[in-house]
N, C-alpha and C positions, 0 to 999 in steps of 0.2 A: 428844795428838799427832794420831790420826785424826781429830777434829774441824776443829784447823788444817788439813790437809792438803786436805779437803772445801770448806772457809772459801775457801781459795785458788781451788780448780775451779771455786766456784760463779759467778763474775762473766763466764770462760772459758764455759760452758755458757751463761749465761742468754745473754751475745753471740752465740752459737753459732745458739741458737733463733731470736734477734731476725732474726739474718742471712738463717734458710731462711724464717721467717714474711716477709718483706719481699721476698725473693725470688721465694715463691710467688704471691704478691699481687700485685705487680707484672707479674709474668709473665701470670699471669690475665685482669688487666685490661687490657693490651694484647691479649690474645689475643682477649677478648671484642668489642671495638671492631672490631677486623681483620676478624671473621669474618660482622660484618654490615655488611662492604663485598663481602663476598667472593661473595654472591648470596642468595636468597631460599628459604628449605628448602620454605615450602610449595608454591612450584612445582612442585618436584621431588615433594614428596611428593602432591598433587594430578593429577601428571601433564600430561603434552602435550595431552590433549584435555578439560584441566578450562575451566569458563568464569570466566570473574571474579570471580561469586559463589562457585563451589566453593571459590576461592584466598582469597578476604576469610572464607569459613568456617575452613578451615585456618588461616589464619594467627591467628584470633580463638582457636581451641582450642589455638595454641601460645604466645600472649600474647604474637605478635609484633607485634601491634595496637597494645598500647601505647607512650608514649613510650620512647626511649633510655633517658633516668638511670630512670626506673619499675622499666624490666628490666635495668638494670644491680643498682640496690640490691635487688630480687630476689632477683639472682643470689649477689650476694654474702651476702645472707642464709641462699639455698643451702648457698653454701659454708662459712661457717662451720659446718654442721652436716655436710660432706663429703655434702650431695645435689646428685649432677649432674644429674638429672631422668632419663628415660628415653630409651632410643636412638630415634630416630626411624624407623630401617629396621627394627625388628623389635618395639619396647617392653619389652625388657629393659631393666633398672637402668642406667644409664652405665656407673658407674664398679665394678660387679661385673661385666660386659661384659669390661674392661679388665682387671682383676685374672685374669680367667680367660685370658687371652692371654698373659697378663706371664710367667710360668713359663717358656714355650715358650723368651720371648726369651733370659731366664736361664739355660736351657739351651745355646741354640746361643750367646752369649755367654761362657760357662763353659770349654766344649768349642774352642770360637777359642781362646780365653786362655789357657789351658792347653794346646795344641796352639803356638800362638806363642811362648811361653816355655821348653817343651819343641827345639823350633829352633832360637829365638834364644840361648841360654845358652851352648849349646856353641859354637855357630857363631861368635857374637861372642868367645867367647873364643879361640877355634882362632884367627879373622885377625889379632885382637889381640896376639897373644901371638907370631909372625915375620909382617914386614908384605910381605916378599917372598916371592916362587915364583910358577910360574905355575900352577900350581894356586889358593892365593889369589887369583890373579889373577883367574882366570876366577871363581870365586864373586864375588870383588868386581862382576865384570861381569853376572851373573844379579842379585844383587840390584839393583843400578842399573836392569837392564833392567825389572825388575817394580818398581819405584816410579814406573816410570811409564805402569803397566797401570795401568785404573780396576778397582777390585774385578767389577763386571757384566762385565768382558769374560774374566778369568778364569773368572768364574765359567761362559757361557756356553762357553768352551771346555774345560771340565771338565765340561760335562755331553755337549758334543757327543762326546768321549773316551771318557769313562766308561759316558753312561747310551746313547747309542745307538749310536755304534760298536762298540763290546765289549759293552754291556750287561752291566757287572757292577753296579754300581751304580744303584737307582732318582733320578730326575731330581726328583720332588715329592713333596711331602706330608711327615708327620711320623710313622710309620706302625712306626718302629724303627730301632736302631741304625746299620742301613744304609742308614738316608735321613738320618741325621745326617753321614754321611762328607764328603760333595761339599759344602755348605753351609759344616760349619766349615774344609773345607780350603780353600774359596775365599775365606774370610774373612781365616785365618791368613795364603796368601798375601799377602793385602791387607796386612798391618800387618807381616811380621816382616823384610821390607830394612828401614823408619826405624828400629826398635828395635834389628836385630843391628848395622848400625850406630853404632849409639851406643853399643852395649857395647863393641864393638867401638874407639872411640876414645878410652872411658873405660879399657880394658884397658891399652893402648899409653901411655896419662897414667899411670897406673897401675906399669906395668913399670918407667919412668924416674925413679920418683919417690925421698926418701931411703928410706922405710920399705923398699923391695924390694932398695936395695943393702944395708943390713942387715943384711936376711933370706940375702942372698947372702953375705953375708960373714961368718955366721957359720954356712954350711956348709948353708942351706935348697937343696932340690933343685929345679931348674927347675920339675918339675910341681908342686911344692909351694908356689913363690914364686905360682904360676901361680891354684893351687884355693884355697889357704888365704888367700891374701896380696891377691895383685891383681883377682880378680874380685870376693869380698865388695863393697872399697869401690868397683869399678866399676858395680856394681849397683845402688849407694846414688843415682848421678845417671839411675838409669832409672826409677825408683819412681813418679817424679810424669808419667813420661810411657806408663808400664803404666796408671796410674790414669786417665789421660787417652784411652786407647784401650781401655780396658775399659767405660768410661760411654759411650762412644761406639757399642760392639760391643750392647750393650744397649739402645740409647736412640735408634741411628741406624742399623739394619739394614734399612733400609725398599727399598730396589731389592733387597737382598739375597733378604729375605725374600718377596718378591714375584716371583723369579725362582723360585724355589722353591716357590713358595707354600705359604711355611713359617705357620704359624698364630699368632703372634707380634705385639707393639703395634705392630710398623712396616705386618704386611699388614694390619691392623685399621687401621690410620691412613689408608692408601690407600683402602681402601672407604669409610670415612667420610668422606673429603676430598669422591669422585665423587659421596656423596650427601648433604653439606652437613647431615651429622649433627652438629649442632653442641655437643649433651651429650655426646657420647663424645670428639671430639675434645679438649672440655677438660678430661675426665677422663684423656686418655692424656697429655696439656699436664703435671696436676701429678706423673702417676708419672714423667715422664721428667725434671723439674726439680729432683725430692725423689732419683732417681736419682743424679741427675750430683751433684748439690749431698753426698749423703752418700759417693757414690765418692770425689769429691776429699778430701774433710774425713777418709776413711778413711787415703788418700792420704798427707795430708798429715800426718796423725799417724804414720802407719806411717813415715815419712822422718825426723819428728824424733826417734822411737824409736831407728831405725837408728844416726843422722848427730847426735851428742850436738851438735855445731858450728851444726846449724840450731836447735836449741833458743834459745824467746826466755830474755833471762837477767834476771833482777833489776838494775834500778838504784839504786845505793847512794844514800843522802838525802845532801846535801851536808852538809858540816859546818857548824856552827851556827859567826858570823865572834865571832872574839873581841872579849869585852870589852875596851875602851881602857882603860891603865895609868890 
């Protein structure tokens, strides 16, 4: 029986793989096209007061001398062995570069996430659960208000608050606990109005449905129909949109972390962007595609685990047509 069961997963996985290798690759090679329209490194690495030959030397010891497809199959020779070549601002490895940044973001992504879901849980369930008062009222109207702040502008008035008017809080760096404060709370701001939300609407589908008259009629208590009953499967329609803002909080913190100047792939991406590092940039390219691509995939298992309804189901073979008398 465990060997069927394996038999079954194996077609599932090997699709699986097919899907991020074709992904990654594709990604790549767009990337790679893009970034030699995007300017000339060894200018920059030559300098403003290089002469012509200083730049045709550079650019001969970066093998940008040669043709496009040359340095394209290269590259991708590279990359099947995962060498992104060295950084051009300092000659470090690329993509060990990148991996030592990656943590940070995992960090202040983590700390959002759970700070988000921590808010949003209760919160969406409280409006959910009486859709009048004017207490709701007015949260309904803060949340509205802040989806349509950009994440930098709270963020910028939460350090003006915190780190220089009061100074309780440091404004940059990564330095401890208390320089993580400002960072993940201006992040969480960002994300937890579209999430609460949505629990928030799932709650209220939820309450109306047959399963909670039910539970009400056979003597389940409000807070009970509320925690046991209606939020679970109100939950089950937020999964794939946690999963969607969590690869995002990871993968796309880049004003963020740049306001902060948190040490993470987003403010790694910016410095490399200004200096046309273009081995680090495509090394930060596959951690953030392998990111999102396994977030969702994490995602989307974690839904069908939940929600037995989104599970794919077997199709029965059709009957074999009978023989004519």
């Amino acid at each position: 029986m465990p060997g069927r069961q394996y038999a079954r997963r194996l077609p599932g996985a090997l699709a699986w793989l097919r899907d991020l290798v074709v992904l990654v690759l594709g990604t790549l090679t767009l990337l790679f096209f893009l970034l030699r329209l995007a300017g000339d490194p060894a200018v920059v690495l030559a300098g403003p007061d290089a002469t012509p030959e200083q730049i045709a030397e550079v650019r001969a010891e970066l093998g940008l001398d040669r043709s496009l497809p040359a340095q394209y199959l290269a590259y991708v020779g590279n990359l099947l062995r995962l060498d992104f070549g060295t950084s051009l601002a300092d000659g470090t490895p690329a993509l060990a570069k990148v991996l030592t940044a990656y943590p940070a973001s995992l960090l202040l992504g983590g700390l959002a996430m759970a700070l988000t879901l921590a808010i949003t849980i209760p919160l969406g369930a409280w409006l959910g659960a009486q859709p009048g008062g004017a207490t709701r009222g007015g949260a309904r109207a803060v949340l509205f208000a802040l989806q349509g702040f950009p994440g930098f502008v709270i963020a910028l008035l939460l350090i003006h608050v915190f780190a220089i008017e009061l100074v309780w809080l440091p404004a940059l760096g990564h330095s401890g606990p208390a320089s993580w404060i400002l960072p993940a709370v201006s992040v969480a701001m960002f994300l937890a109005p579209k999430l609460a939300r949505m629990i928030e609407a799932n709650v209220g589908a939820a309450l109306s449905s047959g399963y909670v008259r039910t539970a009400r009629a056979i003597g389940a208590s409000e807070r009970e129909v509320l925690w046991r009953h209606a939020l679970p499967n109100a939950l089950l329609g937020a999964i794939a949109l946690v999963g969607a803002q969590f690869a995002f909080l990871v993968t796309g913190l880049v004003i963020i972390e740049t306001i902060f100047a948190w040490p993470g792939i987003g403010w790694l991406l910016v410095q490399s962007t200004v200096n046309l590092d273009f081995p680090v940039i495509q090394a930060i390219t596959l951690v953030v595609v392998i990111t999102v691509f396994l977030v969702n995939s994490a995602a989307e298992w974690l839904q069908r685990r939940a929600d037995p309804r989104t599970r794919p189901r077997a199709v029965a073979p059709a009957p074999a047509p009978e023989a004519a008398p």
